[in-house]
VMD Tcl script that draws the C-alpha trace (Angstrom):
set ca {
  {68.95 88.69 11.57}
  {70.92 88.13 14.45}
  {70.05 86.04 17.44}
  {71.72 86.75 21.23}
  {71.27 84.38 23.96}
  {72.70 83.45 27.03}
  {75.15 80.44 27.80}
  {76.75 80.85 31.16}
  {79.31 79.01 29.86}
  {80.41 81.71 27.36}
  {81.24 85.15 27.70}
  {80.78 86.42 24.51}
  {77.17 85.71 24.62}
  {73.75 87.86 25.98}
  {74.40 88.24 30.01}
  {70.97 87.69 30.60}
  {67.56 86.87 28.33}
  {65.02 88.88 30.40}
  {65.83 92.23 28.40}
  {64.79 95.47 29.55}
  {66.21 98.38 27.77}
  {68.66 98.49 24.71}
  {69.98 101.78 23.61}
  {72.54 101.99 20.61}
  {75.07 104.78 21.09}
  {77.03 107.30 18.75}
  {79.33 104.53 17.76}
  {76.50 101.95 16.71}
  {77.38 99.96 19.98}
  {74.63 98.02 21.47}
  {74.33 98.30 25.25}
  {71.19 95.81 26.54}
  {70.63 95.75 29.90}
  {69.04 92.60 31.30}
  {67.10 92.07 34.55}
  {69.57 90.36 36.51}
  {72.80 90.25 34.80}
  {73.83 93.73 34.08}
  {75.03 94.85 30.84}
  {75.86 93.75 27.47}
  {77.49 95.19 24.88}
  {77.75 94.83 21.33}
  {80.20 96.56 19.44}
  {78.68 96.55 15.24}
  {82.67 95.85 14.50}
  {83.53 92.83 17.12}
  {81.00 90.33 17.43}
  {81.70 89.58 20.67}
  {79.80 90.85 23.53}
  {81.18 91.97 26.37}
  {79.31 92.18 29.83}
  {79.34 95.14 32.49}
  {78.02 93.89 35.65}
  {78.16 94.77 39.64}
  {81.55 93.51 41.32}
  {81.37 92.63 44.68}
  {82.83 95.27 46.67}
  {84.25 97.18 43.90}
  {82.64 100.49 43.93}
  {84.06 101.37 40.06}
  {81.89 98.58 38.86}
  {77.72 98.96 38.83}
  {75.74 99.57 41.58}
  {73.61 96.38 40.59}
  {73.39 93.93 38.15}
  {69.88 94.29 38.23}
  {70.02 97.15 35.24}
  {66.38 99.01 33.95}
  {67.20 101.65 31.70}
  {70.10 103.05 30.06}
  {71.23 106.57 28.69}
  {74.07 108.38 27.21}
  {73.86 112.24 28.36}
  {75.57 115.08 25.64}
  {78.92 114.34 27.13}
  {79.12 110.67 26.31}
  {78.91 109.62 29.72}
  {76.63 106.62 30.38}
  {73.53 106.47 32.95}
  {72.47 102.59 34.37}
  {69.29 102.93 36.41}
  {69.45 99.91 38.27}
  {67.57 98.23 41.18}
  {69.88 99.76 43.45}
  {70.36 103.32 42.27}
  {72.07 104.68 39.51}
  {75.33 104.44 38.39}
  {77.11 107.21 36.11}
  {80.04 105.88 34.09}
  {82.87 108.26 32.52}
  {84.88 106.36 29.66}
  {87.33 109.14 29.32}
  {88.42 108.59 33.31}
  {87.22 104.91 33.39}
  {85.73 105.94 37.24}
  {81.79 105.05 37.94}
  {79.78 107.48 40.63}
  {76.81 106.10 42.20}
  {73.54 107.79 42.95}
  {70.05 107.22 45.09}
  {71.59 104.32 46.09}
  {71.89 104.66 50.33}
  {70.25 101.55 51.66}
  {72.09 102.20 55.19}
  {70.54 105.41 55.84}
  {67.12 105.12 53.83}
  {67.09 101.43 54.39}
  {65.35 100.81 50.99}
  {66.83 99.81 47.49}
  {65.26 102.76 44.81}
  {64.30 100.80 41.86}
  {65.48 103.42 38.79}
  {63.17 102.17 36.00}
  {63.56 106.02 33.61}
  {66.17 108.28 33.35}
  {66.53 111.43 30.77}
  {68.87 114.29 29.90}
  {67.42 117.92 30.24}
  {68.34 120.82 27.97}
  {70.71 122.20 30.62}
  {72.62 118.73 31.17}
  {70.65 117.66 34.37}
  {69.98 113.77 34.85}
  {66.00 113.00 35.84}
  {65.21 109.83 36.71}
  {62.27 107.90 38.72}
  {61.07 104.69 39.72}
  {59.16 102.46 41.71}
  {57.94 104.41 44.47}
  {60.85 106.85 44.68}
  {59.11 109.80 42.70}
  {61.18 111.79 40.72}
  {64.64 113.30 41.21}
  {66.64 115.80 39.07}
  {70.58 115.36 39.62}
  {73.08 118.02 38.38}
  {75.84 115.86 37.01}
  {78.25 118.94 37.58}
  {77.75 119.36 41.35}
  {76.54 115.74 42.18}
  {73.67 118.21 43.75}
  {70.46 115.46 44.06}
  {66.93 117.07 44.54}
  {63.64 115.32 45.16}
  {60.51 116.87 43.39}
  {57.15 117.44 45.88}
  {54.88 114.53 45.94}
  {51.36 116.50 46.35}
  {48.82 115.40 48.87}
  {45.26 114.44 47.88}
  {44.31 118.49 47.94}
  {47.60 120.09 46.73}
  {47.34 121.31 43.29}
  {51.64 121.00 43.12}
  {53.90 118.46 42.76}
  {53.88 114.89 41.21}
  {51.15 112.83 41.42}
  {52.46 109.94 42.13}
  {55.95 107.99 43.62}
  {55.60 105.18 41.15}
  {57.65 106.83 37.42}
  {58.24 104.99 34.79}
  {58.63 107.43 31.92}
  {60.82 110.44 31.62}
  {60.83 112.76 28.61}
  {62.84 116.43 27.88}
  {60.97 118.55 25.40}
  {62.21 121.96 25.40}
  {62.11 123.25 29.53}
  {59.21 120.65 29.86}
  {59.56 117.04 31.55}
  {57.12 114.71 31.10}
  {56.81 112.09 33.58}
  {54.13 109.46 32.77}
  {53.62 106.69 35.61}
  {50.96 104.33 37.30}
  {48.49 105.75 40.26}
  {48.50 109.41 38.86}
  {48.01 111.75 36.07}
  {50.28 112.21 33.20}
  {52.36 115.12 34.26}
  {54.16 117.77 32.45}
  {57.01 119.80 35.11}
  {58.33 122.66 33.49}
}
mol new
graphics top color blue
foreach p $ca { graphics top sphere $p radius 0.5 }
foreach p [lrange $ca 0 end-1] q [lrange $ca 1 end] { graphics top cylinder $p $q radius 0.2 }
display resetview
């Protein structure tokens, strides 16, 4: 057993200890995305780690180093939900594109705390009070699902997601101040 912590002092170890997601890719890398500190990674070759994190006015870098969830969609391109949107990074072009993350014209941060790959290659993701979105990575097109009102019998039940899953066509979307829902 292996033990990762931080030391700001090197950077070869854990960018952060407040962990909130680890996924292991096709590779057997380790990515671990902390609260504040972005991204580690952990290549099962190199024991170093190596961090990913938000550079200050450097829009190829994350959107913020405050990182929820990762994912790695079918065409090995990686998702960070973030505090501050989402950012989608390519390897094979080394280029990041950022999404839901417009503070100057919504003037709010969207906290992305799940994000999943659908059958057809679409990105859904939600958060704290953001509701749901489904974004088509080959357009960039983003579209917001319907919140319902108290006597609509369509549309999400509530703006606070924090569980995405693709079964088939179905999504389910699991959350806090609403039903368990299943979008198909």
């Amino acid at each position: 057993i292996n033990r990762y912590i931080t030391n700001e002092d090197d950077e070869r170890s854990l960018s952060g200890n407040t962990v909130s997601d680890i996924y292991v890719d096709e590779r057997n890398g380790i990515w671990i995305s902390t609260y504040t500190n972005g991204i580690s990674y952990l290549d099962s070759g190199n024991p170093d780690i190596n961090w990913v994190k938000h550079g200050h006015n450097n829009r190829n870098s994350l959107v913020s180093s405050h990182v929820n969830t990762v994912i790695q969609d079918s065409e090995g391109d990686y998702w960070y939900g973030t505090n501050n949107g989402i950012s989608l990074y390519r390897p094979a072009t080394g280029k990041c594109t950022h999404f839901l993350n417009d503070t100057e014209n919504t003037g709010y941060s969207r906290v992305i705390l799940a994000l999943c790959e659908d059958n057809s290659g679409n990105i859904w993701t939600g958060g704290y009070g953001i509701g749901v979105y489904c974004i088509n990575k080959k357009t960039g097109n983003v579209q917001k699902l319907k919140t319902r009102n108290n006597n609509a019998d369509e549309g999400m039940s509530t703006d606070y997601v924090y569980s995405i899953y693709s079964e088939g066509s179905n999504i389910w979307l699991g959350g806090i101040e609403g039903e368990f829902t299943c979008y198909n």
